[in-house]
N, C-alpha and C positions, 0 to 999 in steps of 0.2 A: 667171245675172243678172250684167250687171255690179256691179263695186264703187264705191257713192258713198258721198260725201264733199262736207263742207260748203266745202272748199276743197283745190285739188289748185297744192302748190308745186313750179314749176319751176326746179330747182337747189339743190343742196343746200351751196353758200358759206354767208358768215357772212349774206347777204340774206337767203336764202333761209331758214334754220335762224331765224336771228332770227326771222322771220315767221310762222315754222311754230311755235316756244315759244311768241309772244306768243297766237296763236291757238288752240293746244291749250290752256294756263293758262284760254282764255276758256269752255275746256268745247265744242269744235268740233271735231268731227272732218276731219282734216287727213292728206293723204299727200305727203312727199316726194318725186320723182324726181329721185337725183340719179345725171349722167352719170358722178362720179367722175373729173373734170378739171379740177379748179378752175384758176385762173388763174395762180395764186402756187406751184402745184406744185411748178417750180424752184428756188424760192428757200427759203435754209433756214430763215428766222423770218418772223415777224408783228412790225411796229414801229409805233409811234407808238399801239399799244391799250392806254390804261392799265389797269392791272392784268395784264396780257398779254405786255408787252411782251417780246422777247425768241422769244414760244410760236412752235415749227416749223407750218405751216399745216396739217397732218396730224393733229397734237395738237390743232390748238384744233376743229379740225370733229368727230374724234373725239368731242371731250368735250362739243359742241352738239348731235351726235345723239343720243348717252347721255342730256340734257337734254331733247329732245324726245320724245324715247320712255318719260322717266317720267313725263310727262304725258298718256300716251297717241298720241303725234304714230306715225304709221307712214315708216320711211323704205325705198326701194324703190332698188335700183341699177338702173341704164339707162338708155335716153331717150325722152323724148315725141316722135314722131315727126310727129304733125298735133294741132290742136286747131280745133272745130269747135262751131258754135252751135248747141242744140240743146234745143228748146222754151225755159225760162226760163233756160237752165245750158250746161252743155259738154260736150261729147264728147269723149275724148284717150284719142288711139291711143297705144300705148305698143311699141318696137322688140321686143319679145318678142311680139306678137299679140294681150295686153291692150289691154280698152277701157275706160279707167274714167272717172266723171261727176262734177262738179265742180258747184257751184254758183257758185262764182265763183275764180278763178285768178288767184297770183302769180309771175309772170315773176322768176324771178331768175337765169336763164342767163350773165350776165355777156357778156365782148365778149374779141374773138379778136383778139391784138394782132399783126398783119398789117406783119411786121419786113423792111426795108430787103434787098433780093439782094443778097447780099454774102457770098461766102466766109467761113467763120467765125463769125458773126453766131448763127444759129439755134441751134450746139452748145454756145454760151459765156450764151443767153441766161438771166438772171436768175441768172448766177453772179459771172462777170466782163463782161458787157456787161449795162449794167444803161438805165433812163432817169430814173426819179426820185429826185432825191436825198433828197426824205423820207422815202424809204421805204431807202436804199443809201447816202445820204451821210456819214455819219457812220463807217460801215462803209469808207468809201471814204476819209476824212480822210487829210490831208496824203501823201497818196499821186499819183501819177502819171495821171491822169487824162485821157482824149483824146475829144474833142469830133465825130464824122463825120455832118457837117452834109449831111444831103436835100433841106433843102427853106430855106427864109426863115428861120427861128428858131434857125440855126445859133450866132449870135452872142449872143442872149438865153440861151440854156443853156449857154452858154458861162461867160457872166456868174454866171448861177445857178450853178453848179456853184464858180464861185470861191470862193465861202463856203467850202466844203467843206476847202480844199487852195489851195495857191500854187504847183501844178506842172498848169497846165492847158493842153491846145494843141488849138486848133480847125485839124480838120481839113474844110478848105471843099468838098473833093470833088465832088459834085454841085450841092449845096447853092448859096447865093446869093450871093456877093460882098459881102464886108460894107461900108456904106457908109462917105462922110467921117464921122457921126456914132458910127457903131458902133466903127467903129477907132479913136476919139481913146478911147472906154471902154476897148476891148480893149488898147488898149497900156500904158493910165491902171494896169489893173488886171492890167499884167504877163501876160496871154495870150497865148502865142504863135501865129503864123497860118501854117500850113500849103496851101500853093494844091498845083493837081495833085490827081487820083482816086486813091484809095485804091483797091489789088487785092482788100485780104482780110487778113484777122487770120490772127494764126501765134503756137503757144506759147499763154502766157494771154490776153494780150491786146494782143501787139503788132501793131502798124502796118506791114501789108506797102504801099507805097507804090508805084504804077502806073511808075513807072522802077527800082524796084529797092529803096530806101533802106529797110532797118527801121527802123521807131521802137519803142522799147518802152516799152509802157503799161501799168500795174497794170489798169487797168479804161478800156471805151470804152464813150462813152454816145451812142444812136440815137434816132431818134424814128421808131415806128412809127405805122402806119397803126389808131385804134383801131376796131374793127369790133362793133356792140351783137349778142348772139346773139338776134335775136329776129324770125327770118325764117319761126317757126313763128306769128304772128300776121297775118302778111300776107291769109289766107284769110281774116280777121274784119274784114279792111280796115284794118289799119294799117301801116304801116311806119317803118324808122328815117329818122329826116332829119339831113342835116349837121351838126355841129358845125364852128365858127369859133374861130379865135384869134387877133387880132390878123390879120384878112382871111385867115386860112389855114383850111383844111378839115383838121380833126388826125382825122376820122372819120365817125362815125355812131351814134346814140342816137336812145332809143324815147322820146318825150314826153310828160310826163306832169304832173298840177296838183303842188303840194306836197307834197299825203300821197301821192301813188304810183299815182294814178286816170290810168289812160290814156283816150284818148276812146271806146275798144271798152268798152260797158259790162259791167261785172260785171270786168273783168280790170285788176290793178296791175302796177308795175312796181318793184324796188328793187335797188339794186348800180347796178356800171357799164354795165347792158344800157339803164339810163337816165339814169347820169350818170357819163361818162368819167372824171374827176377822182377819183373815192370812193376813198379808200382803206378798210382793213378795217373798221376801227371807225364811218367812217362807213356805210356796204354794212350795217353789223350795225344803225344804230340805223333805218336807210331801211327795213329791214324789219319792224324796231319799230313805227313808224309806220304801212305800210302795211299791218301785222297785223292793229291796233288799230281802221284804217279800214274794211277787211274785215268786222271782225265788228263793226262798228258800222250797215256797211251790209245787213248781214244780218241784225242787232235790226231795222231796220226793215222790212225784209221779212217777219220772223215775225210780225213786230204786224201788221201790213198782212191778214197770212193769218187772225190770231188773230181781230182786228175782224170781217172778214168772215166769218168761220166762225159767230162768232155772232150776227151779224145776221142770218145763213141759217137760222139753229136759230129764233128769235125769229119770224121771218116766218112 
C-alpha cells in the first residue's frame, strides 16, 4: 500500500519546513520531500531573520527538521518527480519508485536562479557575485562594487547598491544605455559608467573587459533570470506566469490568493516558487500561513465527512 498523508510538502527550505511544523503542531500527518538544494546553498549565512540572523542555511534547516520531526512531521530526501489528481487527493511519484498520497499539497520548491553567460559568473555565485543587497549589502559595504548590466535595470541597481558603498561602477555591457535622466542620478551620486562588453571575471571578482582592460572589483552584482520550480503542477493545469518590473520580465512565479491557495484545488504555494522577492524569513512565515490554511481547509472537509456520516447512520 502506498503511504498517506494528510499533506505531502514539496521542499524542504524555510517555506517548506515552516508549513510542514505549522501543520504537524495541528496534529496532521505531514511528509517532507526534500531535494536537498536549497537556493541559498552558496552562501554562507541567513540575514535579515531576526533572531537568526547571521545562521549558515544548512544550520538553520538542520535545526527546522529536528523541529518537524518532534512533532511527528516525516522528512524524506529526494524528489517528486509527477504529481497527479487522483480521486479527492493526489498521487506523487517520488525519484526512487515511491508513490505516496497526499490529500492536499504544498509547493515549496523555490525558483532556479537562471545567471547571465558569462565567464566567471556561475563559480563566484553567491560568494563574490552576488545580486541583492539585502541580503549581501552590508557584507559588501564600502567596498568596490561592479554593477554588469543585462538588461534595462542596469542603472537602478546601480543606484541601489550606492547605499551600500561609494566605489560603484556600472558596467553597461549588454544591458541598456542609461538615459539623460539616469545619467544626471549616476553622476549625481558619483557612479561610474563603464560602456563596452565585459569578457568574464578573473581572480575574485575582477573585470575582464572585452578589449583587454582589468578592473578589479571586491564583488559584481547580475541580475538573473528568476525561474519558480514548479513545472511539476503543469499536469493539474497550472503553470508559472511572468513576473514584471518596471515593464521588464525579471521571471516567472506560480500564482496564488494571499494565504498560498493556487487555482488547482487542494494545492498551495509558499517561498519564491510563488513570490520572487521572499527572502528567508519571509519564505518561512508564507509557509506559516499556508500551513495554517491547509489544515483549516481540511477541518472543513472532516466536518463535511463527519455531517454526512451521520446523517447516513440516522437515515
Amino acid at each position: 500500500m502506498d503511504e498517506r498523508y494528510d499533506v505531502v510538502v514539496i521542499g524542504g527550505g524555510a517555506a517548506g519546513l515552516s508549513g510542514a511544523l505549522t501543520l504537524s503542531r495541528a496534529r496532521r500527518s505531514v511528509l517532507v520531500v526534500d531535494a536537498g538544494v536549497p537556493r541559498n546553498a552558496p552562501a554562507g549565512h541567513v540575514h535579515n531573520y531576526l533572531g537568526r540572523e547571521g545562521t549558515p542555511p544548512a544550520e538553520l534547516y538542520a535545526i527546522g527538521r529536528g523541529e518537524v520531526e518532534a512533532y511527528g512531521g516525516t522528512i524524506r530526501s529526494g524528489r517528486v518527480v509527477s504529481v497527479r489528481r487522483e480521486d479527492d487527493g493526489f498521487l506523487l511519484a517520488l525519484d526512487g519508485g515511491e508513490n505516496v498520497r497526499a490529500r492536499r499539497v504544498l509547493l515549496a520548491a523555490g525558483l532556479t536562479d537562471d545567471l547571465p553567460e558569462l565567464p566567471g559568473v556561475a563559480e563566484r555565485w553567491g560568494s563574490t557575485v552576488l545580486h541583492c543587497p539585502y541580503c549581501h549589502g552590508w557584507e559588501a559595504r564600502d567596498s568596490a562594487v561592479g554593477i554588469v548590466s543585462t538588461g534595462p535595470l542596469g542603472a537602478y541597481a546601480a543606484l541601489l547598491w550606492r547605499q551600500w558603498t561609494d566605489d560603484v561602477v556600472l558596467f553597461v555591457h549588454t544591458g541598456a544605455e542609461p538615459g539623460e535622466e539616469d545619467l544626471a542620478k549616476l553622476t549625481a551620486r558619483g557612479v561610474r559608467i563603464v560602456r563596452g562588453e565585459v569578457a568574464g571575471l578573473e581572480g575574485g571578482a575582477d573585470v575582464r573587459l572585452a578589449d583587454g582592460e582589468l578592473m578589479t572589483r571586491d564583488a559584481v552584482v547580475v541580475t538573473p533570470r528568476f525561474v519558480a520550480n514548479a513545472e511539476l503542477l503543469a499536469d493539474l493545469g497550472t503553470v508559472p506566469v511572468p513576473m514584471e518590473l518596471h515593464g521588464t520580465v525579471m521571471g516567472t512565479y506560480l500564482p496564488a490568493d494571499p494565504t498560498g491557495r493556487t487555482d488547482v484545488p487542494g494545492v498551495w504555494v509558499a517561498g519564491n516558487a510563488g513570490d520572487l522577492s521572499a527572502q528567508v524569513i519571509v519564505a518561512a512565515a508564507q509557509g506559516l500561513k499556508a500551513g495554517a490554511m491547509i489544515n483549516a481547509d481540511l477541518i472543513e472537509e472532516d466536518t463535511a465527512r463527519a455531517v454526512a456520516g451521520r446523517r447516513s447512520v440516522a437515515a
